[in-house]
N, C-alpha and C positions, 0 to 999 in steps of 0.2 A: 458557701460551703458545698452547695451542690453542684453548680458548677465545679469544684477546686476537683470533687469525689471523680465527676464524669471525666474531667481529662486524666484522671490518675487511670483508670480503669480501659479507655481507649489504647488498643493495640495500635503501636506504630511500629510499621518498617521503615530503616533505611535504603535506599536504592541508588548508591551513590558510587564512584569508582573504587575501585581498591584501597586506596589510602584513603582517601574520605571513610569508606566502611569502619577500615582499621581504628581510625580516630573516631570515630564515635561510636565506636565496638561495646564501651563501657557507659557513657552517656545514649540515651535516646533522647533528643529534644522533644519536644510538645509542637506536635505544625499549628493547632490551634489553640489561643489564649482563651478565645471565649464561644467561638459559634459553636451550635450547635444544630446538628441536621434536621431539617424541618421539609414538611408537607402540605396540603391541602389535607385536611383532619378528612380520616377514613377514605382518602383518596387514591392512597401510595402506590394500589395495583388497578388503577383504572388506565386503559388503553390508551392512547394517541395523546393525552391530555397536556396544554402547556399554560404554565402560569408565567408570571410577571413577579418578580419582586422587585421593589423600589426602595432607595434609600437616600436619604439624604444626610449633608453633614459638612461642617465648616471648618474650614481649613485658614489657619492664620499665619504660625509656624512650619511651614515644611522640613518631616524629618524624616527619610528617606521613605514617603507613601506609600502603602503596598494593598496589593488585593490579595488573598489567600480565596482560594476557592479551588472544589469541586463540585460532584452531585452525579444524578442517573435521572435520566440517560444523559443528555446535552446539553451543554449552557452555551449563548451566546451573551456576549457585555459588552453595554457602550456607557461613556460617561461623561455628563455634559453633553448626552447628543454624537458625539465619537465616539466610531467601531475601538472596540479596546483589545476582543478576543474570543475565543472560543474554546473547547473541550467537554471532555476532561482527556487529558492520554487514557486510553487502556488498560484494563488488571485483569489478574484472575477473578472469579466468581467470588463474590464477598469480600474484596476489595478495592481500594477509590484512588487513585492520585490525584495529587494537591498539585494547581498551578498557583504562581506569584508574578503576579503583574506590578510593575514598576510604576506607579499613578501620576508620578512630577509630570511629564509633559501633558496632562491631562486635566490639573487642578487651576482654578481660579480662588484666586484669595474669595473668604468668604463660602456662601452657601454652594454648594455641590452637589451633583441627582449621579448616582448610581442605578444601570437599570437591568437587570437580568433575565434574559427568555430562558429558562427552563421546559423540554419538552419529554415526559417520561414515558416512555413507548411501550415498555411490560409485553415486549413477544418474543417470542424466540429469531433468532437472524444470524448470520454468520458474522457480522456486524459491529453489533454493539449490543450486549447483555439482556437476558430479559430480568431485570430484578426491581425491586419498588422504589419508585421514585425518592427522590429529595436533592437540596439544597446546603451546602456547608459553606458557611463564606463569611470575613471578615475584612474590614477596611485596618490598616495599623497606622500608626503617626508615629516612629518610633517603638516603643513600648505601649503607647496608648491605644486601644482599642476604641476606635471613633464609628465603628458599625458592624454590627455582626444578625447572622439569623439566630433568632431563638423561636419559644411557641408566642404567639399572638399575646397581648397581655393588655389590660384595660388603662395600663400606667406603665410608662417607661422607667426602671429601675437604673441606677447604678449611671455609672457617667456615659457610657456609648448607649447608641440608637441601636434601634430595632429595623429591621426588614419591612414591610406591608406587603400584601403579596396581590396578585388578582390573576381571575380565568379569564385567559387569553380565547373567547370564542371566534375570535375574527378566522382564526385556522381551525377548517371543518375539522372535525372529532374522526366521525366514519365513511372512512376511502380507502381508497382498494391500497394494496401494496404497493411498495417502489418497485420492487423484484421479489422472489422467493428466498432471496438470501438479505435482502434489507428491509427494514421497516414499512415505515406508509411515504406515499406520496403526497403531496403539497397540495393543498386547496385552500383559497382565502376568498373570504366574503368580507368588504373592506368597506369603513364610510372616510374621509379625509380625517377625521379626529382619533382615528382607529390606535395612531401610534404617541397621542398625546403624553399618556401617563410616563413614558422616558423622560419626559423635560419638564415637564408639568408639578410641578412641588404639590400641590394639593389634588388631584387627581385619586377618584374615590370609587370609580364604576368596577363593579364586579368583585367588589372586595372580597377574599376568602380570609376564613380564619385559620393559620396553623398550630399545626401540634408536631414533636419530638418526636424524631422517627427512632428507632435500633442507634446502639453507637458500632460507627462504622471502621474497619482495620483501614488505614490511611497509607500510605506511600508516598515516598516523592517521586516529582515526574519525572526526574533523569536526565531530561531532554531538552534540548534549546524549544524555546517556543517556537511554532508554526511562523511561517512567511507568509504575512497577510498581505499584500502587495496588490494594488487594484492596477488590474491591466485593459484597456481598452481594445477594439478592433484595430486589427494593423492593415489587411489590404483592400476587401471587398466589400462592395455592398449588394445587395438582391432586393430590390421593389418589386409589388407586380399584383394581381388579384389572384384570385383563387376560385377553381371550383369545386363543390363541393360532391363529392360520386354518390354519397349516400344522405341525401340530403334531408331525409324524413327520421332517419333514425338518429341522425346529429341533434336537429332542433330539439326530439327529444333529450338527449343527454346533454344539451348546452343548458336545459334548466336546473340541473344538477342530480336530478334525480337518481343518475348510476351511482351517486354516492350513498344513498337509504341502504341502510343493513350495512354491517362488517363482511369482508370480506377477504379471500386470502387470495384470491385469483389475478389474473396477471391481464384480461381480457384488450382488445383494444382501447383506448381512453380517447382516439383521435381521430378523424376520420382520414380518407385517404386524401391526400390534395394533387392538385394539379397546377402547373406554375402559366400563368399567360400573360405576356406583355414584362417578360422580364428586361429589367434595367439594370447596369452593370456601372460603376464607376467606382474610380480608386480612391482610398482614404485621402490618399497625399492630392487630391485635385480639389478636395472637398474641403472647404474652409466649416470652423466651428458652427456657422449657424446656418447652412446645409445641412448638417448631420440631424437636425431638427423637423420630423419627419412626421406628417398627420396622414391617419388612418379610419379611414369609415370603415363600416361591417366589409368581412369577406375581402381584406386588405391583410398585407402580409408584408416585414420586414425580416430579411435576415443576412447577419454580421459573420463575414468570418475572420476571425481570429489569428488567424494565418499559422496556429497549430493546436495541437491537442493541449487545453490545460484542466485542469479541477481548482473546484471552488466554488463559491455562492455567486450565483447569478444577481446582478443589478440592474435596475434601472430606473430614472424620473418621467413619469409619465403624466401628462393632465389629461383627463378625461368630461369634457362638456357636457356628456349624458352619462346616465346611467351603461355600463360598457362591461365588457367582457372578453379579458384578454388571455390569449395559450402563450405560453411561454414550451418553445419544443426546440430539441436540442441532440444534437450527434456529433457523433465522430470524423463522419465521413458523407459526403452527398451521394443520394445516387438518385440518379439520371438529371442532376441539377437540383433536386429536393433534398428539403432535412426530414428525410421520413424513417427515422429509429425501429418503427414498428416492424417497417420490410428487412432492417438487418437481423435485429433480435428481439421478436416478437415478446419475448419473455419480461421485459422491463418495460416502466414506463415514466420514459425521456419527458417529462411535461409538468408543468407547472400551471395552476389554475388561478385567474383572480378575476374576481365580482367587484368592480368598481363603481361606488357610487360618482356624481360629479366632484371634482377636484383636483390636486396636485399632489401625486404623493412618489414617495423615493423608496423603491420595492429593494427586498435583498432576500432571495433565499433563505432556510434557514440551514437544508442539509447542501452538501457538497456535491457537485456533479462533476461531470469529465464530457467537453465538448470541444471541438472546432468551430463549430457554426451554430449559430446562435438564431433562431425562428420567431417572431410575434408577430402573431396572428389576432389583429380583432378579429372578433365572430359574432360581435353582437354592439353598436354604438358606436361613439367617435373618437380617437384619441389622439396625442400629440407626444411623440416619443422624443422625448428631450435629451438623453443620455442611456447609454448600456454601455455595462463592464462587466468584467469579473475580478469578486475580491478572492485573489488564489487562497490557498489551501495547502500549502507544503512544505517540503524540511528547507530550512533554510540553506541558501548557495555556499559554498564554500572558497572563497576566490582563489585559494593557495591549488585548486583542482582546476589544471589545466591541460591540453592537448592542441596541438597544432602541427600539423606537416605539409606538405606539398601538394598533398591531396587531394582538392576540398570536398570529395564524396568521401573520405575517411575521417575528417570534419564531421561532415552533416552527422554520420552515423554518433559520433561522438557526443555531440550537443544533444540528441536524442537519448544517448542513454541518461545523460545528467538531468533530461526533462524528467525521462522515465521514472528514474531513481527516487527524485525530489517530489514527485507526486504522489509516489505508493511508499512513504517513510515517514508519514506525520508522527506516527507514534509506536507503528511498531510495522516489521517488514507486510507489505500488501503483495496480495496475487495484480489485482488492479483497483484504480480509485472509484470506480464507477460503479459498475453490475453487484459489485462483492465487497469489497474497502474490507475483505478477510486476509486472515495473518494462516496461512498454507505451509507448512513441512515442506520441503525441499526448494520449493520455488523460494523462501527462507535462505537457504544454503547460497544460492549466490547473491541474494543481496547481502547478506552479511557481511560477505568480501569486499564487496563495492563498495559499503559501508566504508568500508576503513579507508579506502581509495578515494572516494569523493568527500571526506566529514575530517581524516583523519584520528575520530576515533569511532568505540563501540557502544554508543549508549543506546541504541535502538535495540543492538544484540545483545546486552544486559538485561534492559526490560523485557525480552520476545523470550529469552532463557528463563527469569525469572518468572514470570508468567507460566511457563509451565513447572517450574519447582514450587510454587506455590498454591498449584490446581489441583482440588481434592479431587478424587478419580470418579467417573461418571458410573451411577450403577447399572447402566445399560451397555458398559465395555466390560469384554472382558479383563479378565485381572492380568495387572500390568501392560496391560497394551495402551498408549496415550491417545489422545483429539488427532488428527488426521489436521485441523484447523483448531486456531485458539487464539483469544478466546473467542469462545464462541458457544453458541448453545446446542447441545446434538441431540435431539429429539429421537430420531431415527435409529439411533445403537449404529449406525453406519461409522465405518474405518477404513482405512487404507494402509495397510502394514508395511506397505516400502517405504510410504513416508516417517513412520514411524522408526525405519532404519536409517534413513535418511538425517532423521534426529542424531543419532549418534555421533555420523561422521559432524556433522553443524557443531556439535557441542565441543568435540576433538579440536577440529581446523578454529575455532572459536578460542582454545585452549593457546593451542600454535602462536595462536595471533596475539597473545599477551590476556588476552581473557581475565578476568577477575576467577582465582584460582578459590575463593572459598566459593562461591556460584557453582565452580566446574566438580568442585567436592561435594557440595552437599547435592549435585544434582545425580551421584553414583547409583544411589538407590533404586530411582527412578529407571538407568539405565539398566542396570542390571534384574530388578523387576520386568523390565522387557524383555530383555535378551534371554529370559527364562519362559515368559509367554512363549517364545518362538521352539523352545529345545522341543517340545513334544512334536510338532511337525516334521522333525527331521527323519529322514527313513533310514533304509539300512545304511544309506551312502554317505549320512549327514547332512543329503540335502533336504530342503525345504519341500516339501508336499502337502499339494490342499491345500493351500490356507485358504482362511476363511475373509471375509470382508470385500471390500471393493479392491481388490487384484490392478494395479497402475504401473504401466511400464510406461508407455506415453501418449499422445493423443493423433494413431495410428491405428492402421488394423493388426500391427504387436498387439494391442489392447487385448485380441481376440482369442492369443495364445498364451493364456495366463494360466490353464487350469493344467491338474498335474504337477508335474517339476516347469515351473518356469526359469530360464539359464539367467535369464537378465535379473530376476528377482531374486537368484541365488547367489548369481556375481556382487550383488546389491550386498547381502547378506556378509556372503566374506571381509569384503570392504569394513563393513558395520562391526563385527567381530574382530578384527584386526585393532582400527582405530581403538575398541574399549580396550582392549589387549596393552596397547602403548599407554591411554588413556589413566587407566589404573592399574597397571603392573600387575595383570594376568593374563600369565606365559599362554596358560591351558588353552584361555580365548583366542590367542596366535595360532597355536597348535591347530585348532580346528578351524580358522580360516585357509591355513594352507591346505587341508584336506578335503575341503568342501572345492578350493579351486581350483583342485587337482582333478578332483570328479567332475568339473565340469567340463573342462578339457577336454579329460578321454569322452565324454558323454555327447557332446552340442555339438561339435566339430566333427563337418560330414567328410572333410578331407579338401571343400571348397571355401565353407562357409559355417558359420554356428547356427546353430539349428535354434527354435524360440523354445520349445517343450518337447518335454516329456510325457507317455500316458501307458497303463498300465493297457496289457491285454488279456485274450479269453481267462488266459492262465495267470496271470497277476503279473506278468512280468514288463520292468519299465523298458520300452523303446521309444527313442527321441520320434517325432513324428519329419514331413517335410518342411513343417513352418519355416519360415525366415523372413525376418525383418530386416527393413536396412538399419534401425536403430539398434538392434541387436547386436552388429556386430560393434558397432561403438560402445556397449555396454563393456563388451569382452574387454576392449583395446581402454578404454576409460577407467576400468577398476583391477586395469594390469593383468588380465589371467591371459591377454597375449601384448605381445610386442613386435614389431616392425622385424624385430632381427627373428622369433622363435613364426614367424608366421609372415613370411616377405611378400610369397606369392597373393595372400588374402591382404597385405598392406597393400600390397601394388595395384590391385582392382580397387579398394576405398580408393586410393589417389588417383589414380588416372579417369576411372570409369564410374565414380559417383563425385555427386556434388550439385549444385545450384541448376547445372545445363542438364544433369541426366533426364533422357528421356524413357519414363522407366515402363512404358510399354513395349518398348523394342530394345532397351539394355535390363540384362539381368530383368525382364518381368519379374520373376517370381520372389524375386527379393522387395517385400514391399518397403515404399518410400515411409521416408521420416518425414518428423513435423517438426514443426520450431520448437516447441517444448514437448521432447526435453532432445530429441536427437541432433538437431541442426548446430545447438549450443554445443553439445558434446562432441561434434565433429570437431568445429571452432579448437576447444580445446586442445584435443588431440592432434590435430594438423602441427599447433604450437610446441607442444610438450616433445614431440619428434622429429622440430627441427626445418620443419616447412611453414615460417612464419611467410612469407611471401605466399604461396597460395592459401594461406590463411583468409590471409588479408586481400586477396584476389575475391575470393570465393563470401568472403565477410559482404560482398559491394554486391553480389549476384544475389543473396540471398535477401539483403535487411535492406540496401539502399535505398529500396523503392518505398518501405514502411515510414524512413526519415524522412523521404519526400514529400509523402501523402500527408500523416497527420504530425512531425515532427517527435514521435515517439513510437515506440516497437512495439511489437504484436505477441498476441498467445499464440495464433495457427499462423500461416504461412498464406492466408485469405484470410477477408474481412469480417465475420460470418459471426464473430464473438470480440472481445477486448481488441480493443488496438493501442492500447497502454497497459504493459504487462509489466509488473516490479522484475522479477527474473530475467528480462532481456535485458538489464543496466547491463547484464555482466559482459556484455562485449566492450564496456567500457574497459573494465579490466586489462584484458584479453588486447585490447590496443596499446596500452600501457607496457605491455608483455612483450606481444610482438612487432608492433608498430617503433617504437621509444626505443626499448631494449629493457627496462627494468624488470627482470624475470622475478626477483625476490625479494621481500623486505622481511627479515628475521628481528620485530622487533623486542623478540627478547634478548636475545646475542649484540643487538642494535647492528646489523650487517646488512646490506646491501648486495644483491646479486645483478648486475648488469650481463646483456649476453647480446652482443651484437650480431644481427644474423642477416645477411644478405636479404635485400629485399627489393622494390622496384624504388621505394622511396628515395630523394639524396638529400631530402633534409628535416627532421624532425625535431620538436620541442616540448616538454610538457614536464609538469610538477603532480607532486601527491602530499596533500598535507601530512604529517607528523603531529599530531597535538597541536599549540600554537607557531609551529617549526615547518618547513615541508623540504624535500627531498625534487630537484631540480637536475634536470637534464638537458641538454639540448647538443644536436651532432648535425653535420656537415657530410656528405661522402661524394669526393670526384675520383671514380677508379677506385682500385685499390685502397685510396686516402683516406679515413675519417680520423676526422677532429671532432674532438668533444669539450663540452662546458659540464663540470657536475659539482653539484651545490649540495651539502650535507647536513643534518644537523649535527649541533655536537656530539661528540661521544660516538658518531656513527662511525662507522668504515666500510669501504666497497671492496669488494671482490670482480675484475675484468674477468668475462669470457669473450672470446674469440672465434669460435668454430671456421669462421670462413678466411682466419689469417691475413684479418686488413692492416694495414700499417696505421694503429691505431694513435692518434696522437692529442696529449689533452692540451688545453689550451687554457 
């Protein structure tokens, strides 16, 4: 009965599409029959801490086997010794989604070990939550309940098993940070029997007792599960010793000692190295039992991967002595080293393990993002048997293709699908690495891509929902949202463009067939905002002073934020318009056209848009000389110019900026852009006006060399921060557009915009999934001639554009 009370009482959401919502609009099913959330008794807000829960349970009939599970912070699960999975997806604060694992290919007639790492972090991070730990999880056999957690009990009740749980000490408790925006970093003190109790039926060390945590608001995950796929090195190998520059203060910190006391600081973990007597040889020359590789102290191994991916780090290592191995890892080499510390000091790229003698098979628990892969003994002997990585990302979509004559408009290609697929586990990422944070705007074009590479939006249901169901932080102001989400904001710190930048996401999200009670119940919200913003407006209607962290993009624009900012206003109108269409208020039109009228007569010096505004002795506003080059792309991006109403300042963007300008001797005083957000938004704009050819020219000058380097795209335009940015997929798009020709999919009208536009290309191919359907093109062009293939789903219909009057012919 108490159980029967506690599921009746637990809040559930659905998070399902459209008609799934609608169909169980009236019904809420129950996600669980019997678990319930459990802890380590009076533990649930203790720091770094991970338990072990173990289950066992026999399997005779299989009837479609499932694992139901959540918890906080992490779970990793294997069964029978097999990786099974990881999570949980993402929610708002005080909510959990439920994953379900399929167990058939997993189960052996007879007795069965279920084994779950739970690790509960309890800090604040841009990340993953800080809220108190637990555990919800259930085995099912059909209807039957064959294992579930409940609290600790001295007699098993009723027909299913219980959980056992234990402290996982082998992962040190207190160590320094991953970074300032994720939790802790990895350290393990390991003996070879460390990971027994996963397979070990009786297995009894460290036993804790649980107790029933809070009943928690549940969710479904929405979302196909993660691509766990073990990828090994594809081209290089690096042998070689090492020496050590700081040799006195290492020895001290190889004893572990920098890990005594908590700490939030970000400090060096590693020393500097120096690489001598390097040995080079290719995967493909190296047979299986070469790759088998021993190491004494101050010996060093490192793999590259031949691109950027994320994921948990692996590998079988045997160790003859007592040994101590770094695991260090980057994006990029520089001067032939993987030294992280020298790109960006602020993280730390490194994983720790104390090995006593034996054989054992390491696996990360959180998720990284590297090319090349470092291990370093520094202390003993070891025998490096195998290294991979098990990835970490949304699964590939086959129906998401690209192909033309190119192959640098290729490479770029396969890059954004890296990109995409690594910062989409669960909800849109800035990147997988430094941050695995879900960021406003950078949001805005994965969303798109979304639909382009998945063909559909369940990351942008969950990343919307997420914030319609985030009670408001009381260190924001009212109505103003998370700048990042979820996430924890310590700080009261915000960024108001992104939060405008909200708006238009939730609109173009609408466009795009959106689930329309989401886009309704999320009104409030928007319009709670858009009412923060009215008192800022001055006599003109524009925007003055705001408060918060001020973002146009990662430029010296940055610098011209204070006053009337033009791009932050341009921003504004956009934002105000969309709600306008959004929910059928004129008024909010009304004052978008007036605010981009004012900026007009206001920014525009008669060459160029000027970046601000500032009041003088007398109070009166005069635009200053600022100017950014991103700035004028703000104008030309949220339409308050056009090529025709502004020829002369289109003509200078075209000719005399772009990938080659040299901007100390052209136009100095217009400072250059950065890849986010101005480089994207040229991209665009080049398209939307009809010069997909230097688009596409200019696409190769700008990103080419990022898909070279680590096979995925960059935050800056240098290496200096991310070089896997979720926001760079969109030139996936953007090639779709003006590479292909597909300018539009209207999949509420179910229409098709094709727009063929002269380019250098003469032959291009590529598809965009539709649901389980996808939309198929492929053209031909000798001279004037193109021939086209295009493949529909049903119910669709195309619409041919022509601009350049080829004698178009389908085939």
């Amino acid at each position: 009965m108490r159980i029967t009370l506690l599921i009746l009482v637990t809040l559930i959401f659905c998070s399902c599409s459209r008609k799934q919502v609608e169909a169980k609009a009236v019904h809420q099913p129950t996600i669980f029959k019997k678990a319930e959330p459990v802890w380590a008794k009076g533990r649930e807000t203790e720091m770094n801490l991970t338990l072990g829960f173990k289950g066992t349970f026999k399997m005779i009939d299989p009837d479609d086997p499932v694992l139901k599970i959540t918890g906080s912070t992490l779970y990793r699960v294997s069964v029978n010794g097999k990786y099974l999975g990881y999570g949980p997806a993402r929610a708002s604060h005080g909510y959990y989604r439920v994953d379900e694992y399929d167990l058939s290919p997993y189960l052996k007639k007879g007795e069965n070990v279920i084994a779950i790492e739970v690790t509960g972090y309890n800090v604040n991070s841009l990340y993953v939550l800080d809220q108190p730990s637990f555990l919800q999880a259930e085995i099912l056999n059909g209807d039957k309940v064959l294992l579930a957690t409940e609290r600790s009990k001295s007699k098993v009740t009723g027909r299913s098993r219980s959980f056992e749980a234990f402290e996982l000490d082998s992962r040190v408790q207190k160590v320094r940070r991953y970074s300032s925006q994720r939790p802790f970093m990895e350290y393990y003190r390991l003996e070879e029997s460390s990971d027994d109790w996963k397979t070990v039926s009786n297995s009894s060390s460290n036993k804790v007792g649980l107790a029933v945590c809070s009943v928690k608001k549940l969710l479904y995950r929405n979302l196909e599960l993660p691509d766990f796929r073990v990828t090994r090195p594809q081209s290089t190998i690096y042998r070689g010793h090492i020496r050590w520059e700081k040799k006195e203060e290492y020895r001290k910190n190889a004893t572990g000692k920098f890990i005594e006391g908590f700490s939030e600081d970000t400090h060096t973990v590693t020393p500097s190295l120096t690489i001598q007597d390097m040995h080079t040889q290719s995967l493909e020359e190296v047979d299986e039992d070469d790759i088998t590789e021993s190491l004494g102290t101050n010996q060093f191994y490192t793999l590259d991967f031949g691109t950027n991916l994320s994921g948990f780090i692996g590998s079988k290592i045997t160790c003859t002595e007592p040994s101590t191995v770094y695991f260090t890892f980057d994006e990029l080499l520089l001067d032939g080293e993987v030294n992280p510390k020298e790109r960006m000091p602020s993280i730390n790229n490194v994983i720790v393990y104390e090995l006593e003698p034996g054989t054992y098979e390491l696996e990360s628990f959180e998720a990284y993002t590297f090319r090349f892969l470092r291990m370093t003994v520094v202390k003993g002997t070891c025998q490096v048997q195998d290294a991979y990585i098990r990835e970490y990302a949304y699964p590939e979509n086959e129906s998401a293709m690209y192909q033309s004559d190119d192959p640098a408009l290729n490479k770029i290609y396969e890059a954004c699908k890296q990109t995409f697929r690594q910062n989409s586990v669960d909800l849109f990422m800035d990147c997988p690495s430094r941050e695995r944070a879900g960021w406003l705007c950078d949001s805005r074009f994965m969303a798109i891509v979304e639909k382009d590479f998945t063909g559909r939006d369940d990351i942008a249901y969950n990343y919307y929902q997420n914030y319609r169901l985030y009670t408001p932080f009381d260190n924001l102001p009212k109505g103003m949202i998370p700048m990042v989400y979820p996430a924890d904001n310590r700080n009261g710190n915000f960024i108001p463009n992104w939060a405008l930048w909200f708006v238009i996401q939730v609109s173009e999200y609408a466009e795009r067939g959106g689930d329309p009670r989401l886009v309704e119940d999320l009104r409030p919200r928007i319009m709670e905002l858009l009412d923060y913003f009215a008192p800022f407006e001055n006599e003109d209607g524009l925007l003055e002073n705001l408060k918060g962290w001020k973002f146009v993009e990662w430029s010296k624009a940055n610098e011209f934020v204070n006053g009337v900012n033009y791009p932050t206003n341009a921003l504004y109108s956009k934002a105000l318009m969309e709600a306008s269409k959004l929910y059928d208020t004129p008024e909010l039109g009304t004052k978008s056209q007036k605010i981009a009228q004012a900026i007009r007569e206001q920014s525009f010096n008669g060459e160029f848009f000027v970046d601000n505004a500032i009041r003088d002795a007398e109070g009166k506003l005069k635009p200053t000389s600022n100017i950014s080059e991103v700035g004028q792309y703000y104008a030309f991006f949220f339409e308050l110019a056009t090529p025709r109403e502004y020829p002369e300042l289109w003509k200078k963007l075209v000719t005399a900026f772009g990938p080659d300008r040299n901007d100390i001797s052209i136009y100095p005083n217009v400072f250059k852009a950065n890849a986010f957000i101005g480089n994207y938004l040229r991209m665009e704009i080049l398209y939307r006006y009809g010069l997909s050819d230097q688009m596409l020219q200019e696409m190769k000058g700008y990103f080419l060399s990022m898909a070279e380097l680590t096979g995925t795209l960059w935050e800056h335009m240098d290496t200096h921060a991310s070089c896997n940015h979720g926001f760079a997929s969109y030139l996936g798009h953007l090639l779709y557009q003006g590479a292909l020709g597909i300018r539009n999919i209207d999949y509420i009208r179910k229409e098709v915009t094709v727009r063929f536009d002269e380019t250098y290309l003469t032959a291009c191919q590529g598809s965009i999934p539709v649901g389980k359907e996808r939309i198929y093109l492929k053209w031909e062009r000798s001279g004037d001639k193109l021939k086209y293939v295009l493949e529909l789903p049903e119910e669709y219909t195309v619409k041919i554009e022509n601009p350049e009057g080829f004698e178009v012919i389908e085939r």
